[in-house]
N, C-alpha and C positions, 0 to 999 in steps of 0.2 A: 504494500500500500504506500501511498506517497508519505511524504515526511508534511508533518500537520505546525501549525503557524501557534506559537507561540501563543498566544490568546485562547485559542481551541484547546490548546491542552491543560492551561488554567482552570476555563470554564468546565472542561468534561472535569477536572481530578474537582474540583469542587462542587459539583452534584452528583460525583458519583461516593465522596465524602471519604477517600481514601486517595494514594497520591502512589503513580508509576513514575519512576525519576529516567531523566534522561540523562546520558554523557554531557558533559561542560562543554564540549566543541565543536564544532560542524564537520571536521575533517575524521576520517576513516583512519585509524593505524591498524592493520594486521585483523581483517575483517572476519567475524565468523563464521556468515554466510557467504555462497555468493548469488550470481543473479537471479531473475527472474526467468531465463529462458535455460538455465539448470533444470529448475521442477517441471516444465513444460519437459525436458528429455526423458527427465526420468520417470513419464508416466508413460511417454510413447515406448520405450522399451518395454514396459508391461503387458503391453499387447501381443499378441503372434499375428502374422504376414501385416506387421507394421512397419514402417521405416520413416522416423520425423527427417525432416529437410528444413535446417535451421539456416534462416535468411540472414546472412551477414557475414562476417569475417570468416576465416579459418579457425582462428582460434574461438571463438565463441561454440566450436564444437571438439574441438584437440584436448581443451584444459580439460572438459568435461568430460569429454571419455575416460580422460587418465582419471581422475577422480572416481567414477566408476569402475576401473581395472583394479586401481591400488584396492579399493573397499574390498569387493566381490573377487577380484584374482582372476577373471572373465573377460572374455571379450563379448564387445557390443556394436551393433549397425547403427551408425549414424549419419547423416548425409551433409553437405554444407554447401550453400550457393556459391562460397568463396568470394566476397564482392573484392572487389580492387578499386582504387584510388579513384578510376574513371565513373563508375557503379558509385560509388559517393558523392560523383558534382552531379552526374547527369541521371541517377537512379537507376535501380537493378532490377528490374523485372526481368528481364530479357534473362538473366541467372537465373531467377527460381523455373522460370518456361526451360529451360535448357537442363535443370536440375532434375526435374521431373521426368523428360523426356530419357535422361539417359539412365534415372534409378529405376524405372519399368523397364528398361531392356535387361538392364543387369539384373534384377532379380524379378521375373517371373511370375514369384507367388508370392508380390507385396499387393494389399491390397486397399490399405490404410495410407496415408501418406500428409500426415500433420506441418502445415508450413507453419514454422516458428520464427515470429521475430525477435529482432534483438534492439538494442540500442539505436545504432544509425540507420535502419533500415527505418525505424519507427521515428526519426529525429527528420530524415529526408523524405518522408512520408510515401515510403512503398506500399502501392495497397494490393495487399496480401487477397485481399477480399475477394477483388474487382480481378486479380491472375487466377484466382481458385476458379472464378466464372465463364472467363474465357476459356480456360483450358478444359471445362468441362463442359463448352460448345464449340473447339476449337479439336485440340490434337488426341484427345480422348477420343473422339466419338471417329474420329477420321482414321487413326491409328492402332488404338486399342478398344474398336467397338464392339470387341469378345472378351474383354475384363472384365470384373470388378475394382474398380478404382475409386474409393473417395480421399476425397483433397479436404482436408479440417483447416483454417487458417487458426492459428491460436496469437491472441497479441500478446507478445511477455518485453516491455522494454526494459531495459536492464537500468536503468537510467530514477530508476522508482522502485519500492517493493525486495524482495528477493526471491530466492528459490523456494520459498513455502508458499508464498501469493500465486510464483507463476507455477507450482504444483497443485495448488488448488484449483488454478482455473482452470488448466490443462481438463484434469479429472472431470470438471464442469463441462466444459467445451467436447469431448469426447460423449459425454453422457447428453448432451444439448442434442447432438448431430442425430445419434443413432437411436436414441430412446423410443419407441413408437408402442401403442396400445395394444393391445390383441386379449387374448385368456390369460386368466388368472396363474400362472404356473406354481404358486406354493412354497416359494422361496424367498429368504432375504436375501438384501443386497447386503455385503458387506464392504465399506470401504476402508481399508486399513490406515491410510497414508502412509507418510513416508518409513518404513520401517523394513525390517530386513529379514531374508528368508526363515531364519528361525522362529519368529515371530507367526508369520503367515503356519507354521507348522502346528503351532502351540494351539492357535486361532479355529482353524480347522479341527486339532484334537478335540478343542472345550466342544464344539458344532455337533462332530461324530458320536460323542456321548452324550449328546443330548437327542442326536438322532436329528439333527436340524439342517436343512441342505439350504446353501447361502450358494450366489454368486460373489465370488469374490473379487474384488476389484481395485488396485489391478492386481492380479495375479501372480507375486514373484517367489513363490517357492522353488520356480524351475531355474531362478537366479544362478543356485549352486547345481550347476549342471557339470552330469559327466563326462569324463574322456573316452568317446566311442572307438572303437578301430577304425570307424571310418573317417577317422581324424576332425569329424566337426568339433568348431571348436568355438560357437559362438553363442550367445549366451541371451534368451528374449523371456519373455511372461509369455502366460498363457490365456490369456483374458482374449476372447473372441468377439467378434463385431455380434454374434447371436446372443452372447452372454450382456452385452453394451442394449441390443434390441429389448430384452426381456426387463432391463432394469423398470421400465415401466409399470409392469406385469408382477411384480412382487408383494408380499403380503406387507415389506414392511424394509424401509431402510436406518441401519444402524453407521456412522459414522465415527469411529471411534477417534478421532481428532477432529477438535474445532474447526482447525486451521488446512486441514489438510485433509479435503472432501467437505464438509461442512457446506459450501456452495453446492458440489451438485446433489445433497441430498434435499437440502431445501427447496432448489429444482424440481426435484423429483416429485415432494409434496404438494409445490402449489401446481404444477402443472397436469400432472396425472394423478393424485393424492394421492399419495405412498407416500405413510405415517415415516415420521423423519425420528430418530434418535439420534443426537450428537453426543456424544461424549459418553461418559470417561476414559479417558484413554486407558485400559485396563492394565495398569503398571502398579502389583502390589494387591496384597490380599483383599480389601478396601473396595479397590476400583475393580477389581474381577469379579466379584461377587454382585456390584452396579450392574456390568457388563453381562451376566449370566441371569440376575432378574433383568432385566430390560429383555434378553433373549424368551425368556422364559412367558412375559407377557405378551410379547409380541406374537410368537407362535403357539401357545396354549402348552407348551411342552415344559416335562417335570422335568428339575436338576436331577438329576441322578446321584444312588450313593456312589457311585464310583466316583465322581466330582467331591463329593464330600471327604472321601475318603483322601483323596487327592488336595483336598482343600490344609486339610488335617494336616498329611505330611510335611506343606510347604510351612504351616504355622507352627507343627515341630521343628524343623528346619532353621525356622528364623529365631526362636524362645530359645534357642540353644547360644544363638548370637547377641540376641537385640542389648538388654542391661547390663550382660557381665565386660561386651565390647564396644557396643554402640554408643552409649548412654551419652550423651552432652557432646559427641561430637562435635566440632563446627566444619559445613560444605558451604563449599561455592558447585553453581553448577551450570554450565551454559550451553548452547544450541539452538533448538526447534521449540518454540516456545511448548507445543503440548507435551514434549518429551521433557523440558524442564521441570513445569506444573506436575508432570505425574511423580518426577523423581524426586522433587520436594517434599510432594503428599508422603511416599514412600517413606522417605528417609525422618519424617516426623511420629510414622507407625514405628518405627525402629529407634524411635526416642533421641535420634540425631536432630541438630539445631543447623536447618539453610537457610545461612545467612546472607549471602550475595548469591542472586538470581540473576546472569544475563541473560538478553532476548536479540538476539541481532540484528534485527529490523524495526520499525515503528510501523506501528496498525490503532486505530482506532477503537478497533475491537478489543482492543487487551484492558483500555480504560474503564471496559465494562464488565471484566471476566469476574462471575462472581468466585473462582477458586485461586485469584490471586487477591482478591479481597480478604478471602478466608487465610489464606497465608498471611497475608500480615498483623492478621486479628490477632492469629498464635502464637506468629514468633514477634518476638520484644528486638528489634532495633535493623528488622531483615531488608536489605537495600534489593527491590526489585527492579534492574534498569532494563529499558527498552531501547533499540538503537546504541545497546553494545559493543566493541570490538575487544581483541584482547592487552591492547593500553589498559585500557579502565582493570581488568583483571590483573595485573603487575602492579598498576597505581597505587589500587587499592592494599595491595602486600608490601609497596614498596616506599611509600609516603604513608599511607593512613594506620598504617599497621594494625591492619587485619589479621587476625589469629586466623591460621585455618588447619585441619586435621586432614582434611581431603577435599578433591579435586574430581570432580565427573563430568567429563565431556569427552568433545574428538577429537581428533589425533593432535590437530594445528593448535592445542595447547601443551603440548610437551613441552616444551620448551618451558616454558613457567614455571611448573612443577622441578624440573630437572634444575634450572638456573637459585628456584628457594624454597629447595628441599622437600618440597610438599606432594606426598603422592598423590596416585591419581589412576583413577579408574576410567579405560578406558568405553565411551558408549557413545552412541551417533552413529552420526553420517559428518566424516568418510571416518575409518579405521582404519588406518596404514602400518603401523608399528607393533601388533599385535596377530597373530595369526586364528584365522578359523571364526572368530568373535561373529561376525555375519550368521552365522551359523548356530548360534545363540539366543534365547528370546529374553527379551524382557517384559513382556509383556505375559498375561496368565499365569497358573498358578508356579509352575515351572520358571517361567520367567523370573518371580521374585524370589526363587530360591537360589538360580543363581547368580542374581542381583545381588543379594545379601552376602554371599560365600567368600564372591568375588572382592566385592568390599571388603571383608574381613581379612582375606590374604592379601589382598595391597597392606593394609595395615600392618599384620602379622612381617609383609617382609620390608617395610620399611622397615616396622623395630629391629629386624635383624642388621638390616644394612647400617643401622647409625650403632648399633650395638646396646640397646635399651633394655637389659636384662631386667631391671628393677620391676618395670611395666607388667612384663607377663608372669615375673614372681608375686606384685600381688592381687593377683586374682587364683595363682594355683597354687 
């Protein structure tokens, strides 16, 4: 979302009678999202015989890829108009017609084809709209009039917002195109956001025992894909343009991030009414138990004792950690903002104190989130900032002298940690310095067990590394 005028965000923190702080300066150091035409990538990989063709630079798809290899360890299809210096005075359509033209011959069985803009495409006003139209009266119908081909334009300017805004609209804009009416098919939609193959496993599990058949959206458990003999070696979701049709068709859409899906479920209610549920992001005994009643009323279906029993475990699991190692912790924690708010919720079940929250973009929505209201009612002195980078998180350890115990985020705050001593757990998007973690959930009941574990051994080897025998002498 765009960055809001100084007055605006007076007036919201004063009716909404609690107060989200912003950084002291306009300028970005060492950012911890990045754009908006990111989250539009990472939703078209979600699909199968999709392939986005992001309008602008080279890089505005190169950095991105990599960013997805390092996380996932996979390779990914992505396309680029490539604009050059002339395509920036005199405008680049003629790129994205020529884009187009040559990703249908090269692949075959793409069927999807989301143009993504970027920054100067959107600054020198390419209309993405107005190419989408012609080439679907133009070299579609003349060339490939034995396809299925649709062209999605998606706006994501880099220039405003970030990779959550332009992943929520992506998801919107996908679900906008193809949604259409028909029979009731008996299924929720599930939209997960941004989160990672483990996740979508755990997700599915809770579904399977309750007996609950979801579409899922988008689809990236196939993320962690195997090494064939036949050497493929590329790496997509499975989310199908029929699975995108039916979203209409559902008894019931669950959104388990505000921020990330939250528009096209809304979508989905007022347009076709398909009851909407946003939230909780189900990170933590707490919010999985929300997650599993909201399931449960939606489709008339009983939790099961196996969930229960399963519930049991993970809260054996944590009662074994929470007071004797948790207890008064103080975190810092930053990313996606839903993945912040739930790891907060979390780490307050576990009687940890998070004390610095960053959010790395500004949205006008978070002025009003009532579960960062409820964070600060709790904790006594917790600095929630929005429009973030990782200055403000050094600053704060390095002039304000912030006490901290730990550290949770992704990778691009290592350096922090390593530079004043503070460990640090790694979670998010991306995960570079850590192996296999993608593969991980945080999310369901599973998820906070090894949420908690994992914490605990950061802990456990920090004291080793600084040599803190006193520490774990007394508690045993």
């Amino acid at each position: 979302m765009r960055s809001l005028p100084p007055n605006v965000i007076k007036e919201v923190n004063q009716f909404m009678t609690f107060k989200l702080k912003k950084k002291e300066r306009n300028s970005i150091i060492n950012p911890i999202f990045t754009c908006q035409p990111a989250g539009a990538q990472y939703a078209s990989i979600g699909m199968d015989e999709c392939i986005g063709i992001v309008h602008g630079g080279q890089g505005c798809v190169m950095f991105v890829r990599l960013l997805f290899a390092q996380h996932f360890k996979d390779n990914f299809l992505l396309a680029s108009s490539s604009l050059h210096e002339d395509s920036a005075v005199m405008g680049g359509m003629h790129r994205v017609e020529q884009a187009v033209d040559v990703l249908l011959m090269r692949y075959p069985e793409v069927k999807v084809v989301p143009i993504i803009s970027t920054c100067s495409t959107e600054i020198i006003g390419d209309d993405i709209d107005g190419v989408a139209r012609k080439l679907n009266n133009g070299l579609l119908k003349e060339k490939y009039a034995e396809r299925e081909v649709h062209l999605i334009p998606i706006h994501t300017p880099s220039f405003k917002g970030s990779m959550i805004y332009g992943y929520d609209t992506a998801v919107k804009d996908f679900i906008t195109y193809f949604a259409e009416l028909g029979e009731p098919n008996g299924k929720i939609n599930l939209i997960t956001g941004w989160v990672n193959p483990g996740d979508v496993t755990a997700l599915k599990h809770l579904l399977k025992e309750m007996d609950v058949d979801a579409t899922v959206i988008f689809e990236i458990e196939t993320f962690d894909s195997p090494l064939m003999p036949d050497g493929e070696a590329v790496s997509h979701g499975s989310t199908t343009i029929e699975d995108l049709k039916s979203t209409a068709n559902a008894m019931g859409t669950i959104a388990l991030n505000r921020y990330e899906g939250g528009q096209a479920a809304r979508y989905l209610e007022k347009k076709f009414e398909v009851p909407a549920v946003i939230g909780p992001t189900p990170i933590g005994i707490r919010n999985t138990d929300t997650f599993l009643e909201n399931v449960r009323r939606m489709t008339g279906k009983p939790i099961p004792q196996s969930l229960v029993r399963e519930r049991g475990i993970a809260i054996d699991a944590l009662t074994d950690l929470v007071h004797m190692f948790f207890a008064d912790k103080k975190v810092a924690i930053y990313g996606n903002p839903d993945l912040v708010i739930g790891l907060a919720e979390f780490c307050l079940d576990l009687e940890m104190k998070p004390v610095l929250l960053m959010i790395g973009d500004e949205n006008l929505e978070y002025l009003k989130d009532q579960r960062i209201k409820d964070l600060q009612e709790k904790v006594e002195d917790i600095d929630i900032i929005q429009n973030a980078d990782f200055w403000v998180l050094e600053n704060k350890i390095k002039n304000e002298e912030i006490e901290l115990d730990l550290i949770m985020g992704h990778s691009k705050g290592r350096f922090i940690s390593i530079d004043y001593d503070i460990p640090m757990l790694r979670v998010g998007f991306p995960v570079y310095d850590r192996a296999g973690y993608y593969r991980h959930p945080v999310m369901g009941y599973s998820g906070a067990t090894w949420l908690a574990e994992e914490m605990a051994n950061v802990l456990f080897t920090d004291m080793e590394y600084k040599k803190n025998k006193e520490w774990i002498l007394n508690v045993w």
